[in-house]
N, C-alpha and C positions, 0 to 999 in steps of 0.2 A: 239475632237478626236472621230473617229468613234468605235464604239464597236461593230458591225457589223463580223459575220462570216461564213461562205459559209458551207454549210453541218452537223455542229457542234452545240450542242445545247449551250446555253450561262448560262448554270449555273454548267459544269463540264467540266475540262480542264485536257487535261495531265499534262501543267508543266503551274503555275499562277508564273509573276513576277512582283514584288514591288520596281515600280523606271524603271526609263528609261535612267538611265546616261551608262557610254560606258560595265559597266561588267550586267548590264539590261540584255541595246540591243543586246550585242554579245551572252547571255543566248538564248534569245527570237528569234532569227533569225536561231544560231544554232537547236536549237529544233525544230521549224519549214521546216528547209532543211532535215531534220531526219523526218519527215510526221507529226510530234505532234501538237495538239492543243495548240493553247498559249495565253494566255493574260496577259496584261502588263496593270498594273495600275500606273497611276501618279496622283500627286497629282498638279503637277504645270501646269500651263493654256495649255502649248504645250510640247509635248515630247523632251525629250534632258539632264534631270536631271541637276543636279549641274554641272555638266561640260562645258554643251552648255550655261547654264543660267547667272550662273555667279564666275565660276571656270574656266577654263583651258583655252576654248577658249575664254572669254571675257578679261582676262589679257594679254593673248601672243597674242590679236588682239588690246588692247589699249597701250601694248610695240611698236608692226609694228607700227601703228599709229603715235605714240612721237615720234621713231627715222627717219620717213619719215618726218614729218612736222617741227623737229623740225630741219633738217639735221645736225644728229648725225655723220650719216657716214662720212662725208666731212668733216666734222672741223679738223682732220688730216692736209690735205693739206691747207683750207680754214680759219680756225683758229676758235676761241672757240666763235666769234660773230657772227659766219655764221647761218645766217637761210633761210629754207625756205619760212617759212610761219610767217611774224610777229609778229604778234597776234593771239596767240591758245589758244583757247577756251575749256570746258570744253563739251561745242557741239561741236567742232571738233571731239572730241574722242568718241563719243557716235556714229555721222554717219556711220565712217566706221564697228565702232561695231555693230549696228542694222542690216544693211547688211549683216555681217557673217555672224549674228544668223542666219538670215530669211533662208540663203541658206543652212547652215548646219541642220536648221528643215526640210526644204523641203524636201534634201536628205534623213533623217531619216525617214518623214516622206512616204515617196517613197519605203522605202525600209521595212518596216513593210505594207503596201497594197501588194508591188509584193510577198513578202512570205507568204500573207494571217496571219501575226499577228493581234489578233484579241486587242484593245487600248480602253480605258476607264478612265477620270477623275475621279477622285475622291481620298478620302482617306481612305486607308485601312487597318484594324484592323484583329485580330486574334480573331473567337468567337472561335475555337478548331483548334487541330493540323493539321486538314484537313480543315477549313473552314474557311475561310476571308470576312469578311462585309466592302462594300464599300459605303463613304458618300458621296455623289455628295455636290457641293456649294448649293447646293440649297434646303438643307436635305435631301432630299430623299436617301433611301437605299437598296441595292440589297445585298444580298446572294453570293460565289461563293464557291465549294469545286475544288478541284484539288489533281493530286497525287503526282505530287512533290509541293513545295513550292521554289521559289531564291527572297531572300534578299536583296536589289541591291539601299537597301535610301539611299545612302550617308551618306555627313556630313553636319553640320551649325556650322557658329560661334561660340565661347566659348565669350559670352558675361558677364561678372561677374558684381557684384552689386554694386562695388564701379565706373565702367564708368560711366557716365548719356548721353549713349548715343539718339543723336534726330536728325539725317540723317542731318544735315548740318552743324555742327562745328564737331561733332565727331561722323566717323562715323566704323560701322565693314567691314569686307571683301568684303560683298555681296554690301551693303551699297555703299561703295564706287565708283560704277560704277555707279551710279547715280548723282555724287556728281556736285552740281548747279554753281562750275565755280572754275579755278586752283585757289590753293593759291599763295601768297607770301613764307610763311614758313608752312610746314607742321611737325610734327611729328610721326614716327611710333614703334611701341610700337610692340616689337615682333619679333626678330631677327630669324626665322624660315624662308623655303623658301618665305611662300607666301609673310613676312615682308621685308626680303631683295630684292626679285623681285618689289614690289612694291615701297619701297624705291628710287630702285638704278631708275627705268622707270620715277617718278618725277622730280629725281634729275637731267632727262636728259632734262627734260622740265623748267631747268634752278630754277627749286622749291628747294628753302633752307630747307636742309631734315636732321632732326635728330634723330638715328634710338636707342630706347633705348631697352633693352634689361637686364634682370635679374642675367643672368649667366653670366660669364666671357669670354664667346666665343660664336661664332654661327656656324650653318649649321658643326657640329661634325662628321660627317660622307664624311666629304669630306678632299681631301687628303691635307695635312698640306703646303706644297708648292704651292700650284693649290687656297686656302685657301690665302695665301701668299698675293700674286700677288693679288688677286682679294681685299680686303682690304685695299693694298696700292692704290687701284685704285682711291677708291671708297674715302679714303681720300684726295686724292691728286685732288679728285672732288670737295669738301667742303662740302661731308657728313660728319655730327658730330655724336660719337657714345658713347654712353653713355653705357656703357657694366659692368656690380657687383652691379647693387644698382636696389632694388626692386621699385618698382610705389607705393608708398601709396597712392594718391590719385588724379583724375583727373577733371578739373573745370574750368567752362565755366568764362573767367574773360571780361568781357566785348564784344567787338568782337571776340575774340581769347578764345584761351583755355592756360592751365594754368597745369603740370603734375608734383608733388607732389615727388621726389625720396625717396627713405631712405637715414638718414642722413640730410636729409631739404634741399638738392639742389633743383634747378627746371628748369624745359624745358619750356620755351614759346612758342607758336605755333600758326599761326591763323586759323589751322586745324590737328586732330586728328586721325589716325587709327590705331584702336586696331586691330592687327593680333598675337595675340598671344595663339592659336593652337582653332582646330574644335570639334566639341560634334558629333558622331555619333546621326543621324536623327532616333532613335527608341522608345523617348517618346511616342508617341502615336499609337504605333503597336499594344499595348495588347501582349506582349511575354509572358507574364503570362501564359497566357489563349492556349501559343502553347505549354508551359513547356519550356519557354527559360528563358534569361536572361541575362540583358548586363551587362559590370564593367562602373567603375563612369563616363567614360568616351564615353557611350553609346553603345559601342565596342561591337560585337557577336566574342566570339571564336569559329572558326571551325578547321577543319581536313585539315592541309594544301595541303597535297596529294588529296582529292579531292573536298573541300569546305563544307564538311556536318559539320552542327552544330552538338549536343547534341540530337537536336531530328533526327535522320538520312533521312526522304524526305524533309526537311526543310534543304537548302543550304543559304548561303551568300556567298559575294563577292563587292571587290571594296575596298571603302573607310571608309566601315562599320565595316573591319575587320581590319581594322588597316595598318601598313607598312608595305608594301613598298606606300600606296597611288598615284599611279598612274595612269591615266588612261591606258594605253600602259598594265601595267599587269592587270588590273582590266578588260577590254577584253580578256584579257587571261584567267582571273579566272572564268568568265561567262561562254565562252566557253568549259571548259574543266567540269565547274560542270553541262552543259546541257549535256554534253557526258555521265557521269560517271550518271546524271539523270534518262538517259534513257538506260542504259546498253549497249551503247556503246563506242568501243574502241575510246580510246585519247593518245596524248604522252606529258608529262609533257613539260614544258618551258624548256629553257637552264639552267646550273645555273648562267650564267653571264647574266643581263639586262643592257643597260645603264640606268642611270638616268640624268634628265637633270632639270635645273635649268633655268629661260626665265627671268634672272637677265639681268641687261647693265652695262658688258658685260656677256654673256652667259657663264654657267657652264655646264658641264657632264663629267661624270665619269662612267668606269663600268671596272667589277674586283676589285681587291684587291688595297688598298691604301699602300704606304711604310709603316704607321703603325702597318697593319694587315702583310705585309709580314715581319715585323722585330719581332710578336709577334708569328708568327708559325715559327721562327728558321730556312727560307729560305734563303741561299747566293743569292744576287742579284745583279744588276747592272741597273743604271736608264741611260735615256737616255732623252734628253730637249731638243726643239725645240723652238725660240722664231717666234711666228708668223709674226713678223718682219723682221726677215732672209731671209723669203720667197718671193721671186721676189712678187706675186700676195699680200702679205702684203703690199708691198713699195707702188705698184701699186691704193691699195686700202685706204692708208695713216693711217695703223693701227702703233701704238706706243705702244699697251700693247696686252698681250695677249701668252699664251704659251701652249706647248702640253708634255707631259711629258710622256714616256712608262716607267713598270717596266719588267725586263728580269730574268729566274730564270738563274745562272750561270752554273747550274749542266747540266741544259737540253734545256736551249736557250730559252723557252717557255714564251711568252707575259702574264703575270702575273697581269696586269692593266695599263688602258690608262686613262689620267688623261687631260680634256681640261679645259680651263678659253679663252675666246675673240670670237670675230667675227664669228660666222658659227657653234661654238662647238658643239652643239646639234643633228646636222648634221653632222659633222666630224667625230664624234665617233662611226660613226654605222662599220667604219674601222675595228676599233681596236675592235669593239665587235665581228662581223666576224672574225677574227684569232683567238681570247681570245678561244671561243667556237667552234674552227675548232682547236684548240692544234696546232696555229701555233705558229710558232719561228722567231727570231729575222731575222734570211735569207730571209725571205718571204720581210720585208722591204727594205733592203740592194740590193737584188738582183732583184726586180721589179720596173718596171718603171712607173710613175704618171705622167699624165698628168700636164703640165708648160707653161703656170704659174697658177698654184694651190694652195689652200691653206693645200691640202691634203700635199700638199709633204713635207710638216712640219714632215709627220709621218716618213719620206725617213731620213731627216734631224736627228732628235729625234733618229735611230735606229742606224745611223751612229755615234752619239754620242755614244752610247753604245758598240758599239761593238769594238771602237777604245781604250775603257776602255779594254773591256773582252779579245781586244787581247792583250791589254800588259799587263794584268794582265796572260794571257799564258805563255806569253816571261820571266818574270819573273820565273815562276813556273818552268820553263824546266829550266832556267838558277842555279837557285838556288838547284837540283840533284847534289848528289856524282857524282865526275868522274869514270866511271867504269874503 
């Protein structure tokens, strides 16, 4: 990385950022189109942080991957031994992913030289609230103050001391993208998104996958029918789900691994990944030394309104601060704290986002789930769409997969859109424009979607509802005194 900056001395910056994953770069790009000086320290070999390396884009590029090679899509019409590619490899998956990266660093890299962000390796500590000491690989150390500060490490694996993990029988999240060839049976240990995405993306590469998990449920924040459907799926795949009994212990039994329940059952597996949750990347920040402080969890709390921590020119943002962890809002959260940085005007996000899940098959969701509207006392009315109804489903030989709106009944208004199957991730950016535009159920009913689409499930879904809300009218008027 060049550390290089045109006019600007290199040991005082207006705004210094730590970490180059998406709520970084969107920091550091913003403040620099606003005229400021910036520099962006990473610690990992090329800019991109956890995201490009081996979070966001390396999984939703080795999911494409499995369901092109393995031809997921097809087995609909072609049946469940269709493949494309015989024999896949655990180098098949790494090709197409090394190429992502290369092109997604390029672009980033591209795009911090045209805004003149000034980028340096190394790793970077707090010696005061204004000044961070950076250690290059190779010791050496340089000085920098700056008047703001943005927070932007991410996170790493929550590795505990009873795994013995050693990157080829059992491995963590990050780990896993490395891993030296498919198994036969794997197991994963951590029912959270990243544990279910990567579950269900094995299981499509015909990997015998048993997903164990502590609690009694997974992925809670998603709506209970939408939740539904996605479980029967993933059964009816020959994922095995071992769901109320803790891990006591896990152990390398010969070739295979070997996982320990509570109660004395056990999972055999001739491969292991622990995905069961991230540590904020701030051991070795020196917070001390800024007057900070993270919880056990490595976590910085800020000022949600505009990101400033405790010490107020010191901001974070991303995956440092906890949930919602996304990249999509952690560009946002960068953003708006390089605004409020430099004193100027921003306008907060929507309050609806989607979220999306790059499970097989795909989840998202944004708004309110039927949960949250039956615990704020809202009358409603849902409305279900099977993505199979829809010509372009028949077409595409999809068998599972559904879209679900909820409607308020007082005032028609799109209250939350709930997908599970094929495109959902995509699908939903639909329903989050109405949700956040105060549309109503008419906007579906009476607009026309392109056909054959998988959109027009949303058509389908509204007309469900509304042939509820109308005879729930016809009732209402029917059941009036006669004047």
């Amino acid at each position: 990385m060049d550390a290089s900056y045109e006019g600007k001395a290199l040991d005082h910056f207006d705004l210094l950022v730590i970490g180059s994953g998406p709520s970084g770069r969107r920091a550091a790009i913003q403040a620099a189109k606003l005229d400021s000086s910036v520099l962006v320290v990473e610690r990992g070999r090329r800019v991109g942080g956890v995201s490009v390396h081996t979070g966001t884009i390396p999984s939703k590029t080795i999911r494409e991957t499995a369901l092109n090679l393995s031809g997921w899509r097809e087995r609909g019409f072609y049946g469940r031994s269709y493949r494309v590619k015989k024999d896949i490899t655990a180098g098949d998956l790494r090709e197409r992913l090394h190429k992502t990266l290369n092109h997604e660093i390029e672009v980033l890299e591209h795009q911090f030289a045209r805004n003149k962000v000034a980028t340096l390796r190394g790793e970077a500590r707090f010696v005061d609230p204004h000044t961070v000491e950076v250690e290059s690989e190779g010791g050496e150390t340089q000085r920098f103050t700056a008047d703001t500060f943005m927070i932007a490490v991410g996170t790493q694996p929550f590795r505990p001391d009873y795994v013995p993990f050693d990157g080829k029988r059992i491995f963590d999240s990050d780990e896993i993208l490395e891993l030296p060839e498919l198994p036969r049976t794997m197991a994963v240990i951590g029912a959270g998104v990243i544990g279910v995405e990567y579950a269900s993306i094995f299981n499509s590469l015909d990997v015998k996958v048993t997903l164990v998990e502590p609690r009694q449920t997974m992925l809670d924040f998603i709506d209970d029918d939408i939740l539904d459907d996605f479980t029967y799926d993933l059964r009816d795949r020959g994922v095995a789900m071992r769901f109320g009994q803790k891990v006591e212990a896990v152990k390398r039994v010969g070739d295979g691994c070997e996982i320990v329940l509570e109660g004395g059952r056990k999972v055999q597996a001739q491969m292991v990944l622990f995905a069961a949750g991230r540590m904020g990347s701030t051991d070795r920040l020196g917070l001390d030394a800024a007057g900070l402080s993270a919880d056990h969890r490595g976590r910085l709390s800020v000022n949600p309104k505009t990101l400033q921590t405790a010490v107020p020119h010191i901001y974070a943002a991303g995956d440092v601060i906890g949930f919602p962890s996304l990249a999509s809002t952690s560009m946002e959260q960068g953003r708006i704290a390089a605004c409020h940085a430099l004193s100027k005007p921003t306008h907060q996000p929507p309050e609806f986002f989607p979220y999306g899940i790059y499970s097989v098959p795909e989840i998202s969701t944004v708004g309110m789930s039927e949960k949250e509207v039956l615990e704020r006392d809202i009358p409603y009315e849902v409305g279900v769409a099977r993505l199979r109804e829809t010509s372009r489903g028949h077409i595409m030989g999809l068998n599972s997969g559904m879209l679900k709106l909820l409607f308020s009944i007082k005032t028609r208004r799109l209250l939350g859109c709930h997908i599970v199957g094929e495109g959902a991730t995509e699908l939903i950016h639909i329903g989050q424009a109405v949700l956040n535009l105060k549309g109503t159920l008419e906007y579906f009913v009476e607009n026309t979607f392109n056909y054959p689409t998988l959109a027009e499930a949303y058509k389908i879904a509204a007309l469900d509802a509304y042939n509820r809300m109308s005879a729930t009218k016809v009732a209402e008027v029917s059941d009036m005194p006669a004047q």
